[in-house]
Each structure stands twice: as C-alpha cells, then as structure tokens.
N, C-alpha and C positions, 0 to 999 in steps of 0.2 A: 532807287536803292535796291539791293539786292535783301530777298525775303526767303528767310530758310526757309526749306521746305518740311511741310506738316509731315508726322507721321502716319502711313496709310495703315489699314489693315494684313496688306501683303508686306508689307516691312515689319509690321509689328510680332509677326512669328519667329520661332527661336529657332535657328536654319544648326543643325548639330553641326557640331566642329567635324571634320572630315581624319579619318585616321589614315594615316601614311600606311608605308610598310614596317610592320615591325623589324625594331633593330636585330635581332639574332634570328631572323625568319621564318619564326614559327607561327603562319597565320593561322594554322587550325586549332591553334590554341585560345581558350577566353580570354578576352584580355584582364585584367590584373585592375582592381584599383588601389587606391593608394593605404595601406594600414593603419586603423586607429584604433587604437587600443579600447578606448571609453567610449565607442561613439556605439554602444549594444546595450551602455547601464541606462537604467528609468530612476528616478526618483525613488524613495522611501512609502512614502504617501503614496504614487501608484500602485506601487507592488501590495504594501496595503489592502489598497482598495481591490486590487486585481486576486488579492486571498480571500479578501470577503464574497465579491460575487462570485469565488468558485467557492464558496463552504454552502453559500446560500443554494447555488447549483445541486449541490451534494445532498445537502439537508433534506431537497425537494423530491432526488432521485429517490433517497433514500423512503422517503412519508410514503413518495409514489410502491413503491418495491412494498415495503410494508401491509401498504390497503389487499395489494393485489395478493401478496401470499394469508394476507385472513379471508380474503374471498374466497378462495382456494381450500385452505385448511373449513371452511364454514361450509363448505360443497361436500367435503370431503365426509363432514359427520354428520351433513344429511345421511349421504350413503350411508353410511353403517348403522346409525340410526336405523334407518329405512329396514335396512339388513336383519338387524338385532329383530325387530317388529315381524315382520314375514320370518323368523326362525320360531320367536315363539308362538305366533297363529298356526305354522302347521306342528308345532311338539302339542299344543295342545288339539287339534284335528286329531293327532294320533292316539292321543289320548281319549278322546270321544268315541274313535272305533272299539276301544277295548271296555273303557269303565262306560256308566251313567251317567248323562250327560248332566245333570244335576251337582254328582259327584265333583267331576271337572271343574263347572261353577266356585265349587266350593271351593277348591283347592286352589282356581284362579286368583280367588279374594285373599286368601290366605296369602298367598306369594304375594303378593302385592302390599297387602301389613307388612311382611318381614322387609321389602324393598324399601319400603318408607324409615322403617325403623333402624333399618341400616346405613341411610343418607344422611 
C-alpha cells in the first residue's frame, strides 16, 4: 500500500507566496497591506502597566538628576566656603600689618561672639 510521505525539514519551511506584477504598474511602490482599523489597540491593563513602568522610569531619573544636582550645589559651597575663609585670613593679615597683633586677637574673638549670636 501506498505510505504518505513524512514531512522533511526542507518541506517544512514557509517558501513566501511569490508576488506577480502589480495591477496598475507601479512596482516601485511598497506594496500596501490590507487596513485594520483595531489591529494598533492593547488592552487596558497593558497600557496600565506600560504607565507604571514609565513613572517608575521617571521617578528613578528624576532621584538620579536630584543626587547629582546636591552634589553639585554641595561642591559648589565648599567653594565659597573655602572663599569666604581665605578673604578673611588675608583682611585679617591686613590687619596685622597695621594694628598689634594681640589687638587683632582680640577683635578676632569678638567677631566671632557677634557670629554666634547672630545665627
């Protein structure tokens, strides 16, 4: 008796449909598929989910952007910090050239109560 024949591996692949000539002639055009109006919507529950992992995205950028602008601003008053320090070591240097260095002392201490007493 006659025994179908098995499917092989070279049968088994999907040989594309072969396209003619189009009807109105225009081969250098893409071809066209066919319009479906619904076939671009997702479900509810995707879109969903698809908001939350871009908020959590967002959320992360944002923590990220945040650390990086306090680093920044934290660098930033070092310097002037740093600045503030080095203007008054040389006002008071200048001050050394002219008064007693004792005096100087003294008046250091002083600013420094008033500083206190004004924070």
């Amino acid at each position: 008796m006659l025994a179908a024949p098995l499917p092989t591996a070279a049968s088994a692949e999907v040989i594309p449909a072969v396209q003619g000539m189009r009807q109105n002639g225009k081969n250098w055009h893409q071809q066209k598929s066919a319009f479906r109006p619904r076939a671009g919507q997702t479900s509810y529950e995707k879109r969903a989910e698809e908001r939350k992992a871009l908020a959590a995205v967002k959320a992360k950028e944002k923590e990220m952007k945040d650390e990086k602008e306090a680093e920044r601003q934290r660098r930033i008053q070092a310097i002037k910090d740093k600045r503030a320090a080095k203007e008054e070591r040389e006002r008071f240097q200048k001050m050394e050239v002219k008064m007693h260095r004792k005096r100087v002392e003294r008046l250091k201490r002083r600013e420094k109560r008033n500083k206190m007493l004004k924070s």
